[in-house]
C-alpha positions as CSV (number, residue, x, y, z in Angstrom):
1,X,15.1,1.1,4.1
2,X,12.3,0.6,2.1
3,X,9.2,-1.0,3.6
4,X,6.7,-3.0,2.2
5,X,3.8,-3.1,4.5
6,X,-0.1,-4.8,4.5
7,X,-2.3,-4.2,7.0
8,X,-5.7,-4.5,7.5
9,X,-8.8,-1.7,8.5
10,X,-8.0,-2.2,12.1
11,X,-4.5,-1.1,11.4
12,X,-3.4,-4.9,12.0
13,X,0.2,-5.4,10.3
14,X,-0.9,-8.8,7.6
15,X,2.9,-8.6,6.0
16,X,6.0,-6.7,6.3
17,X,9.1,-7.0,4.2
18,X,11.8,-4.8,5.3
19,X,14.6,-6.3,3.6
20,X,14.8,-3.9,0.6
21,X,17.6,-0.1,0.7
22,X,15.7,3.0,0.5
23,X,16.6,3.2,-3.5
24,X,14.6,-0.2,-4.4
25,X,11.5,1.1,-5.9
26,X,8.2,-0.2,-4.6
27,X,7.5,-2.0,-8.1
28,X,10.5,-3.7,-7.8
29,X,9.7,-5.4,-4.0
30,X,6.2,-6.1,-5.2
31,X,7.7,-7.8,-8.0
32,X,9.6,-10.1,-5.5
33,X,6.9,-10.7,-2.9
34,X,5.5,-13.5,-1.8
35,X,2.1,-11.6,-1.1
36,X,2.2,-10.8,-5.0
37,X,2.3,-15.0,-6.0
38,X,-0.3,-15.4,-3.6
39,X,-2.3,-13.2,-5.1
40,X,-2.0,-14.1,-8.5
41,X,-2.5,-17.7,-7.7
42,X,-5.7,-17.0,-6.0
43,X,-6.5,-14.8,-8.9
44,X,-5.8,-17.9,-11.4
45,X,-8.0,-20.1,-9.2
46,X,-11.2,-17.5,-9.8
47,X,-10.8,-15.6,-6.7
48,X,-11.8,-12.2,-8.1
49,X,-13.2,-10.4,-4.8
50,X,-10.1,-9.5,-3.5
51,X,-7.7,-6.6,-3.8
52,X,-5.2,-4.8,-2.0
53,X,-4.4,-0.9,-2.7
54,X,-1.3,0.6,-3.6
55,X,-0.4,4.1,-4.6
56,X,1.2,5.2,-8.0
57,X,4.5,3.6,-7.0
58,X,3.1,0.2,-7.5
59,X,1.8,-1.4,-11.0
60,X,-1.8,-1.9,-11.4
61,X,-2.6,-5.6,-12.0
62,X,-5.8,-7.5,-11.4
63,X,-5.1,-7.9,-7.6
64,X,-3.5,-4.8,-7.1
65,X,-5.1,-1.3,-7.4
66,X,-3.7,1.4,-8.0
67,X,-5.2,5.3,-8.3
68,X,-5.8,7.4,-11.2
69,X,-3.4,10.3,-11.7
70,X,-4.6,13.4,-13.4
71,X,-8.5,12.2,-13.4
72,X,-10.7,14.9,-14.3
73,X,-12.3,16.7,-11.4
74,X,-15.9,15.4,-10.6
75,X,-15.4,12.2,-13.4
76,X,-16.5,8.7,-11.9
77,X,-12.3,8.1,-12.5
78,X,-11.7,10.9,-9.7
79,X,-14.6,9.6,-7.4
80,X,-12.5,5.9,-7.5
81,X,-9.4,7.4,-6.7
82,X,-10.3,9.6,-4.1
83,X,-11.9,6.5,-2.3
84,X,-9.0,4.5,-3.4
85,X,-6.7,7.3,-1.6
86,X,-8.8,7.6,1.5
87,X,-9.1,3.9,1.7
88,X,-5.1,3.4,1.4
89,X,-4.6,6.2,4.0
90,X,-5.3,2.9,6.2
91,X,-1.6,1.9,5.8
92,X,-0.1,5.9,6.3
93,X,-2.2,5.5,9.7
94,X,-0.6,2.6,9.9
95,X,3.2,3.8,9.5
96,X,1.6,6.9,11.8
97,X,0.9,4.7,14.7
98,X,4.3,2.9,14.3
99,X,6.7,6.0,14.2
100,X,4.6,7.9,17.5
101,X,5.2,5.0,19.4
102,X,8.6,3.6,18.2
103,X,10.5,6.6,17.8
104,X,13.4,4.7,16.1
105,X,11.5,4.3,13.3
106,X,10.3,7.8,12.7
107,X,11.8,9.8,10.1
108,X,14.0,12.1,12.1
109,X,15.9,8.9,13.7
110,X,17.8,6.7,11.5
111,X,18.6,3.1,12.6
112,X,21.8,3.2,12.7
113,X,22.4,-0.1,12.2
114,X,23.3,-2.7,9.1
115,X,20.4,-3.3,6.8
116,X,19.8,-7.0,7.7
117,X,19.5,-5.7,11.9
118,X,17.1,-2.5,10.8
119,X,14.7,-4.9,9.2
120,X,14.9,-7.3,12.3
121,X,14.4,-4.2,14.7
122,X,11.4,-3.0,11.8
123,X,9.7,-6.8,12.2
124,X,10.1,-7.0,15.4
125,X,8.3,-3.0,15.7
126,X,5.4,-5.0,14.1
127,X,4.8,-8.0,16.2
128,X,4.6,-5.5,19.0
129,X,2.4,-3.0,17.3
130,X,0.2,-6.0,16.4
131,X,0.3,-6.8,20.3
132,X,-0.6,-3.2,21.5
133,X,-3.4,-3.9,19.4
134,X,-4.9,-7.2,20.2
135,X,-4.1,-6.3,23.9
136,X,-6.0,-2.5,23.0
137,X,-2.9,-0.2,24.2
138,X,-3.6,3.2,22.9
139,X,-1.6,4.8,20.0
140,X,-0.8,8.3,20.1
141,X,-3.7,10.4,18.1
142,X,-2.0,10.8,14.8
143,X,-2.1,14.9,14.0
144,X,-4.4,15.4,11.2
145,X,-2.1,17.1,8.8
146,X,-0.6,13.4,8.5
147,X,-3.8,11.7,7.4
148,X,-4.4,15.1,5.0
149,X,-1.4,13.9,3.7
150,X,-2.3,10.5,2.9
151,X,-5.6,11.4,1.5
152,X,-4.3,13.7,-1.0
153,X,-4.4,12.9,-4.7
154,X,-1.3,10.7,-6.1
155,X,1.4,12.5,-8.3
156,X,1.8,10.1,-11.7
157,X,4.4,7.1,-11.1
158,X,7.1,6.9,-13.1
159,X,6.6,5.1,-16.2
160,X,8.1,1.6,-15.9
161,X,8.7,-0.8,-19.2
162,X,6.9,-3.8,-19.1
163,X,7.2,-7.2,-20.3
164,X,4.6,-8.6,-22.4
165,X,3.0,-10.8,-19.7
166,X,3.4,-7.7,-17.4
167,X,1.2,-5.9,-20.6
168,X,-1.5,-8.4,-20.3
169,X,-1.4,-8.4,-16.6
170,X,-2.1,-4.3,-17.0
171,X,-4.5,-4.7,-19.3
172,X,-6.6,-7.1,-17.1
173,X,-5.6,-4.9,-13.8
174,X,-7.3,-1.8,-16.2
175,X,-10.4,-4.1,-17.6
176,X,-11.0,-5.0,-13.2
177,X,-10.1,-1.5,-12.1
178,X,-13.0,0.1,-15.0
179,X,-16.0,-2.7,-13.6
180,X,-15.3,-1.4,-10.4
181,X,-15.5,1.9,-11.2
182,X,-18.9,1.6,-13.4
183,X,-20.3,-0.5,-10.7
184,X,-19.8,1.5,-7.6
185,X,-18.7,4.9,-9.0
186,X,-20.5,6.1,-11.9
187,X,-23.8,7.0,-10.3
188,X,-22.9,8.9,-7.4
């Protein structure tokens, strides 16, 4: 399956969507979500403070940020994305925390189940991860190789054909992703 996951910097699970087979690429659920309308509508009603991070695998829009593959070493561009990286390695904690505690879910266990009942057994992983949390269980340490991992600079996405609107929407996401960059990056 492929999982669609937003959490917050406590590691608190916002939204899940684990309805998608492994071979549905990340644009495509983000396309479909519900988070993704909310976002936009917020955007449309002047909301402009608020962002969530994806990696390469997702399109860069407005309310969506994505990193910048092959930024030169040192350039403000690199600075961004290596924050953007070790910012996002948030949600790899995330998935970290998840997997060491419900082994089911870890990589080296498949659910053998049908798609419809994984995604009820992922949701349901969630809520009670969400619960070890606001009751302050302990996770497992996560070894450190792991969050190496998710801190390492993206490979470029593949290149996906948009639509016009989905043009304009990029060229918006780029014009918001640049202020940023010049207002908390360039002079550091």
């Amino acid at each position: 399956m492929n999982v669609q996951m937003i959490c917050d910097p406590e590691l608190r699970i916002l939204n899940v969507s684990a309805r998608f087979p492994g071979s549905r690429h990340d644009a495509a659920i983000w396309m479909q979500s519900p988070v993704r309308n909310l976002m936009e509508l917020c955007h449309r009603q002047g909301e402009r403070q608020t962002w969530l991070l994806g990696d390469s695998g997702y399109p860069l829009e407005p309310w969506l940020l994505t990193p910048i593959p092959n930024a030169p070493n040192g350039s403000p561009e690199y600075v961004y994305t290596a924050a953007h990286c070790s910012a996002r390695s948030v949600i790899e904690r995330c998935f970290g925390a998840l997997k060491s505690v419900w082994r089911c879910l870890s990589h080296q266990r498949l659910l053998m189940y049908e798609p419809d009942m994984a995604g009820r057994i992922i949701n349901a992983c969630a809520m009670l991860h969400n619960m070890r949390l606001h009751y302050r269980i302990p996770f497992e340490e996560i070894a450190e190789e792991d969050v190496a991992q998710a801190n390492a600079m993206p490979a470029p996405g593949p290149y996906i054909a948009e639509p016009l609107e989905g043009r304009a929407r990029l060229a918006e996401g780029r014009r918001v992703q640049q202020q940023l960059i010049r207002d908390n990056f360039v002079h550091l």
